[in-house]
N, C-alpha and C positions, 0 to 999 in steps of 0.2 A: 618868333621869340624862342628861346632856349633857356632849361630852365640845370641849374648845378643843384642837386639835392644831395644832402649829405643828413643821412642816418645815426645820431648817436646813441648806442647805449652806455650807460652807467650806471655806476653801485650809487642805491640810496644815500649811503651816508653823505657824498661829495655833492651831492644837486643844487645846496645851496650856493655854494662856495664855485660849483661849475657853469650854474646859471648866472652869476653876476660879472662871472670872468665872460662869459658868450655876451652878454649886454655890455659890458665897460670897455671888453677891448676886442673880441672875436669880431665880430657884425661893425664895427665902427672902422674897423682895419680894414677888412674885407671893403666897404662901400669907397673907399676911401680910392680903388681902382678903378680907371676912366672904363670899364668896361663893364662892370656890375651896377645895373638901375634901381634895380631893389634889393630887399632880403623879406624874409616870412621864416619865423621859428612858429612851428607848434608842436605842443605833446605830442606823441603817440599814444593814443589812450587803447591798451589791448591785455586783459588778465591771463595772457600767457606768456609773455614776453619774461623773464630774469631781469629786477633793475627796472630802470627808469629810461625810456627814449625819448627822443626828438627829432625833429627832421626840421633841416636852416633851408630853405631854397633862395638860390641867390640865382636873378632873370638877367640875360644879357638880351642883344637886341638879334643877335645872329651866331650860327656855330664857330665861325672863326673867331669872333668877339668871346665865346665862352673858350674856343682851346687859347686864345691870348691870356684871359685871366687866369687856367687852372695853371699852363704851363711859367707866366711871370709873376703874377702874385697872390695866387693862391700857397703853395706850399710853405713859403716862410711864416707866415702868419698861423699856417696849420700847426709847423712844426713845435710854434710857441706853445701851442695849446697842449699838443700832445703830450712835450715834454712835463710842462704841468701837473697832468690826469694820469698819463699811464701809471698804471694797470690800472687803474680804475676805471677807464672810458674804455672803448672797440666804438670802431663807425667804419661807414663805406660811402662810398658817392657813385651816384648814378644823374649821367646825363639826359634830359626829356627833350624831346622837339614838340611844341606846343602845335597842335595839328588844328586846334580850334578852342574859341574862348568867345562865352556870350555871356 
């Protein structure tokens, strides 16, 4: 399993308004590609961090399945968001190979 973790920070003020935009239409877009099986948003809960984070992990079942989704239909769906939030949001994604799970 391969896991697409994607890191956001944002200013306070926008979390309400950037959290219902991630539930109504981010994670439901996203799922919505034959190659992503789930998704998992949690806080970041850290008192050093500037702002408010999260991190969406969305699980495909193998690395080619995950480079399918980021390079066909990850980025339109990102770019909606970004246009959105910027400057308000900054994130980054990072890839995981699940090496074990009990």
């Amino acid at each position: 399993m391969y896991i697409y973790n994607i890191t956001f920070n944002i200013e306070i003020e926008i979390e309400t308004e950037w959290l219902s935009y991630i539930k109504a239409f981010f994670i439901p877009e996203i799922l919505k590609s034959k190659y992503v099986q789930s998704a998992l948003t949690s806080k970041i809960v850290s008192k050093e961090l500037e702002g408010i984070s999260y991190s969406i992990q969305f699980t495909t079942k193998s690395k080619a399945e995950l480079e399918r989704f980021i390079n066909m239909d990850f980025y339109p769906v990102l770019d909606k968001l970004y246009q959105k939030f910027h400057p308000k949001m900054l994130f980054f994604g990072t890839e995981l190979d699940v090496i074990d799970q009990q």
